[in-house]
N, C-alpha and C positions, 0 to 999 in steps of 0.2 A: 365488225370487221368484214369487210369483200374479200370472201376465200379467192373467187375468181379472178380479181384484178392484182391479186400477193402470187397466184401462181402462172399468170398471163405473164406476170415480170419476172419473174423466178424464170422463165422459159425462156422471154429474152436472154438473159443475164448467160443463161446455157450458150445457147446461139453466139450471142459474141465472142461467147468464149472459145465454143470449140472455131470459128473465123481465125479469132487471133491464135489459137495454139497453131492452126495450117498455115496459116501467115509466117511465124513464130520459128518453123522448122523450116524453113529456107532462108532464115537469114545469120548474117554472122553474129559472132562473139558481140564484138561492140554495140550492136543492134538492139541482142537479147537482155544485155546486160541494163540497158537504156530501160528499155521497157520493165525491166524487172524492177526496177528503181522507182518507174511511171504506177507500176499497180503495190509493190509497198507501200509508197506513200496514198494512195490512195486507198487502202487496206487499212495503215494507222489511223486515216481519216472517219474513214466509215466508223471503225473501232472506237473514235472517240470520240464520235456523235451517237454511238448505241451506250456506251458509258455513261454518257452525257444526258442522255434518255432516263438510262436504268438509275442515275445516282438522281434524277429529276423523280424520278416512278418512287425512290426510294424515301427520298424527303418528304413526299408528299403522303405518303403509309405513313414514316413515321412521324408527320407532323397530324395527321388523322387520328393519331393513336393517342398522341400525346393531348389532343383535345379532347377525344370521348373520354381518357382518363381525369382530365380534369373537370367534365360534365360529371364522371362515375363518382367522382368525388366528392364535389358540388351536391349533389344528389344524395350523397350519403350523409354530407354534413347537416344539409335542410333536412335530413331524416332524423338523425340525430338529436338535428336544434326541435322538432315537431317532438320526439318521442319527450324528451326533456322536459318538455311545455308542459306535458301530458302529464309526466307524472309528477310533475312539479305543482301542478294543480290539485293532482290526487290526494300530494300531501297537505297541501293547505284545504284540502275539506275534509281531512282525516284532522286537522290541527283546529279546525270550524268545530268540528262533532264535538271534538276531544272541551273546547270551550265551553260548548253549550251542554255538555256533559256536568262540567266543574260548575257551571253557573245553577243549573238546574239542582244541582248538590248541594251549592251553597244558601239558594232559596230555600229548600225543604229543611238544611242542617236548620237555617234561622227561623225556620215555621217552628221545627221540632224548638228548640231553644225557647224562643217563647210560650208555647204552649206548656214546658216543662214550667217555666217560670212562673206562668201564671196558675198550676198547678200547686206550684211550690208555696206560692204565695196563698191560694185558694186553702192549702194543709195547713199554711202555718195560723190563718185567721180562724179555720175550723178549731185548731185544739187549742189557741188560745180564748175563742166562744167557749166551749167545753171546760179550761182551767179556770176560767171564774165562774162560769151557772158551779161547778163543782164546789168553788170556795165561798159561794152563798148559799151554798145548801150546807153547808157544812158548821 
């Protein structure tokens, strides 16, 4: 903003004014009354071009505001959908482990199982070698 050329005019604005107030006292009723009518309306003018401004200044804030909110938002939602990803992945390699956990168990359960079996088997051929060398020595 030119502080210089808002208070260069502000000076005029002075100047005409004190003009017409000397003007202003020498004239009649009808005269003054003319004139008061001339700077009213010219008053409500001004007033509803600064209105006009400010509800313009005012839209514009809050259509600013209303967008960074929706950016704020936007922003938190793709944070959200990112965080979600994240752990949503975390749990499918907790659900991977948890797999290869079960798989790894169920390997070794069916190592152990045969190994018992063929033990079982290995015991059972032992004692019955044993119940007959027994029943031919006997």
């Amino acid at each position: 903003m030119n502080y210089t050329e808002s208070l260069v005019a502000l000076q005029k604005s002075v100047d005409d004014t004190v003009d017409e107030i000397r003007q202003a006292a020498v004239e009649d009723h009808e005269h003054l009354a003319a004139r008061i009518d001339k700077h009213e309306s010219s008053a409500r003018q001004r007033l509803d071009d600064v209105n006009g401004k400010l509800d313009s200044k005012w839209n514009q804030v809050k259509a600013d505001a209303s967008a960074k909110m929706t950016d704020l938002k936007a922003n938190m939602a793709q944070r959200r959908k990112v965080r979600d990803a994240e752990v949503a992945s975390s749990d499918a390699d907790w659900a991977e482990a948890d797999a290869a956990s079960a798989v790894d168990l169920a390997i070794w359960a069916t190592d152990n199982a045969r190994n018992s079996i063929l033990d079982a088997i290995d015991a059972r051929n032992h004692a019955d070698d044993l119940t007959k060398l027994a029943a031919q020595h006997a």
